[in-house]
C-alpha positions in Angstrom: -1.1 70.3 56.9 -3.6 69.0 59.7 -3.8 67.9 63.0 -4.7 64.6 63.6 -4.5 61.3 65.7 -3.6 63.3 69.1 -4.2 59.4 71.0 -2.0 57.7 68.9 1.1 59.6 68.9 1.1 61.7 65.8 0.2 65.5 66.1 0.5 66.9 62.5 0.2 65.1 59.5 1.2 66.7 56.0 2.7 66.5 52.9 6.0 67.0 51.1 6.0 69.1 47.7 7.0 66.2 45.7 3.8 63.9 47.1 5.5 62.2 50.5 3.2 61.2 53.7 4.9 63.2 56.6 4.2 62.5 60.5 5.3 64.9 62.9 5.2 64.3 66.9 6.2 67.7 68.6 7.4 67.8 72.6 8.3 70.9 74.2 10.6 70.1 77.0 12.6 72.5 78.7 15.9 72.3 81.2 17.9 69.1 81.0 14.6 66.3 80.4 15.0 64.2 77.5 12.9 62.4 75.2 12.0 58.9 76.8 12.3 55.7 75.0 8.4 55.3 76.0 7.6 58.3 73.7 9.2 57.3 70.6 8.0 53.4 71.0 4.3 55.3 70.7 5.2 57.4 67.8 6.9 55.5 65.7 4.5 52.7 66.0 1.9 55.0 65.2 3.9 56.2 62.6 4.9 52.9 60.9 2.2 50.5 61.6 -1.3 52.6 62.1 -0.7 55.4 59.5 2.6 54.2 57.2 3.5 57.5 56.3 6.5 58.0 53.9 8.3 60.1 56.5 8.1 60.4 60.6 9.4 63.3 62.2 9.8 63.4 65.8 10.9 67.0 66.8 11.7 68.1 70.6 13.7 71.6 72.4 15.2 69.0 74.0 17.8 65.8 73.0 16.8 62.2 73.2 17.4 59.6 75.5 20.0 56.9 74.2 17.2 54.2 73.7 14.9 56.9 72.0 17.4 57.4 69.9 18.4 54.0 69.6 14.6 53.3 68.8 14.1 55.9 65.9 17.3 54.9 64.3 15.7 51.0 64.2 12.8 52.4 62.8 13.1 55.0 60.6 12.4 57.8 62.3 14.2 61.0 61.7 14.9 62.9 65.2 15.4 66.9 65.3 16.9 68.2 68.5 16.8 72.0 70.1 19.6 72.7 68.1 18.4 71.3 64.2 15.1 72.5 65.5 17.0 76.3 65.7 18.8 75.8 62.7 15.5 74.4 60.5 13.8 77.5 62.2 16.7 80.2 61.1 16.5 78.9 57.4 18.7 75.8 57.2 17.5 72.7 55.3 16.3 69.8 57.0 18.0 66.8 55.4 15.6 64.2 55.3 13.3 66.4 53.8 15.1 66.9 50.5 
């Protein structure tokens, strides 16, 4: 796993056991803020079009907006909320991971 690409949206790049590209954008955002639509255009353009990884992960201690989410779904990108994020973290498998 390495860090990577911190202007273009992406701020870990790894890979899967079995051989899969993985991006990950990470935002720590606390109280009631969510993920703006802005943030996920960025990511999952860097995701798809500048790096085309096999996987993009876009994990947040927050939710998503309603177009962020709306966004990721269009393209492929899997979203992990506060609470996935504290089930992942406790031992739970993350699905699109498998």
């Amino acid at each position: 796993m390495r860090q990577t690409h911190r202007d273009r949206g992406i701020d870990i790049t790894a890979r899967t056991s079995d051989g899969r590209t993985v991006a990950v954008q990470c935002k720590n955002h606390a109280g009631r803020r969510s993920v703006p639509s802005a943030d996920m255009q960025r990511f999952a353009g860097a995701a798809r079009a500048v790096d085309r990884v096999d996987v993009a992960l876009f994990v947040a201690t927050c939710n998503f907006s309603n177009e962020a989410q709306a966004i990721a779904d269009l393209s492929g990108v899997i979203t992990v909320n506060r609470d996935e994020l504290e089930a992942w973290s406790a031992g739970a498998h993350l699905k699109a991971l498998r």
